[in-house]
N, C-alpha and C positions, 0 to 999 in steps of 0.2 A: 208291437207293430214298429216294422222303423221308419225314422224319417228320411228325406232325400235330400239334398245340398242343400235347400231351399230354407230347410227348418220344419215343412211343413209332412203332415203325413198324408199319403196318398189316400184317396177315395176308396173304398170296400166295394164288393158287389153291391150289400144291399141301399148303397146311398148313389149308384147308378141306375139301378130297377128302381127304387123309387124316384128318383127325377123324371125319369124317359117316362116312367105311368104317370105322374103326374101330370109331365107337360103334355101327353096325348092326350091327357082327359080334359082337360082346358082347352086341348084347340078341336076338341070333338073328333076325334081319330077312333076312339073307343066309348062305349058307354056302359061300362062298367061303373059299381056303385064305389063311392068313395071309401066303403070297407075294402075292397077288392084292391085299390089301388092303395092303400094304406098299408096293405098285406106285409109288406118288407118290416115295415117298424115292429107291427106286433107279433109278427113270427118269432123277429128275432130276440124281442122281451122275452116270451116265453120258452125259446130255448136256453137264453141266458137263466131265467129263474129253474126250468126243468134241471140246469145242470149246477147250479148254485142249492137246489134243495138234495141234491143226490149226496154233495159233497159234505151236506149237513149230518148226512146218515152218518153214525159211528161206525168203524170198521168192523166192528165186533156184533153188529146188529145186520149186516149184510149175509144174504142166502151165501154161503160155500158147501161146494163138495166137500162130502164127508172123509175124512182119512182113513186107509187101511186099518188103523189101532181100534177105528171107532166101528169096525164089520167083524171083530174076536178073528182074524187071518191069522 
């Protein structure tokens, strides 16, 4: 991520969706439960962990197509 003159790094999507749901829900704009409005955080845990266990996989243990050599061609 880069930073801007300031030093500081800009905001993401998910730390703008979750403010704007936050502050809706506290001024009663929406009544959605506070999983729903939480949603930004733990989606993006779990795509961080989905794509941090993928990378854990060995290369050599991942499905590939088969080679030519490996069909007797």
């Amino acid at each position: 991520m880069t930073k801007n003159e300031s030093g500081t790094e800009p905001l993401n999507v998910y730390t703008v969706v979750l403010f704007t749901l936050v502050v809706q829900k506290l001024f009663g704009a929406i009544a959605w439960s506070w999983w729903w409005v939480s949603a930004p955080i733990w989606v993006a845990i779990l795509i961080y962990l989905a794509v941090r266990m993928y990378r854990l996989i060995p290369r050599s243990n991942r499905i590939t197509p088969p080679t030519p050599s490996e069909h007797n061609l």
